[in-house]
C-alpha positions in Angstrom: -1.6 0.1 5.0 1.1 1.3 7.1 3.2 4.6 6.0 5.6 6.8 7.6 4.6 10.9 7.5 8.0 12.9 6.9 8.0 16.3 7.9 11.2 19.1 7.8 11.6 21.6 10.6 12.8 24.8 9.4 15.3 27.3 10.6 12.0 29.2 11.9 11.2 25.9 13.5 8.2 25.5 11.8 7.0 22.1 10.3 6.6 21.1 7.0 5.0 18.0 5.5 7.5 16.6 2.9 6.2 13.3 1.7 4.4 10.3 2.7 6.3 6.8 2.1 4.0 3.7 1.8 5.8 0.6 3.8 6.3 -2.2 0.9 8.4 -4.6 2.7 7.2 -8.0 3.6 10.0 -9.3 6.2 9.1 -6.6 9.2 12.6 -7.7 10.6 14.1 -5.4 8.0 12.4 -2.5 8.9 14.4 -0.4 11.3 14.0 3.4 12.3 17.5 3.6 10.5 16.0 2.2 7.3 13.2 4.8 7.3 15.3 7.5 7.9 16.9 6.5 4.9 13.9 6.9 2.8 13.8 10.4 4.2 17.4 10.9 3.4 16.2 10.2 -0.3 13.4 12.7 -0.8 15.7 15.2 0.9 19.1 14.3 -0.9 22.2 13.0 0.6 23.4 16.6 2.1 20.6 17.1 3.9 20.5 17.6 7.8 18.4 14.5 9.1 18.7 16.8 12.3 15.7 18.7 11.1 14.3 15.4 9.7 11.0 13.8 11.5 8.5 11.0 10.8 5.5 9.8 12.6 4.0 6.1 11.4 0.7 5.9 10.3 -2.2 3.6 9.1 -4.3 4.8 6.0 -7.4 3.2 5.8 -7.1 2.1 1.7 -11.2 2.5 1.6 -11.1 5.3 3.1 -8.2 7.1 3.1 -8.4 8.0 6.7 -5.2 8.3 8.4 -4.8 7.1 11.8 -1.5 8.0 13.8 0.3 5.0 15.2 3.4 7.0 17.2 1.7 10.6 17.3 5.0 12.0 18.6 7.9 12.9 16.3 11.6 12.4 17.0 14.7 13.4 14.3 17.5 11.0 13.7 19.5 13.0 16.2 17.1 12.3 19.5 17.1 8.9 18.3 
């Protein structure tokens, strides 16, 4: 299963994991690093500085659990 890791860097610039979104869609034309920001927008609220937003996508092995890292590297809205 294919998710997307969203972390939040704080003023300290430290990282912090804030949620993991499973990806549900079925047409993969709809899914656009726009549209996953927008998920992140949501667990964060609407004011939130996607600035110091990040995700990484990952696999999760659904018999296992184990996570593998598809992009390892992070990048905010704003490097985008």
């Amino acid at each position: 299963m294919v998710a997307y890791e969203f972390y939040w860097r704080d003023p300290q610039q430290e990282f912090h994991l804030i949620g993991i979104l499973p990806e549900r869609r079925k047409h993969s034309e709809r899914i656009t690093e726009d549209s996953i920001m927008r998920w992140g927008r949501m667990i964060l609220g609407e004011n939130a500085d996607l600035g110091d937003l990040f995700f990484s996508q990952v696999t999760i092995n659904e018999k296992t659990g184990e996570v593998s890292y598809l992009r390892p590297s992070f990048r905010t809205k704003a490097e985008a």
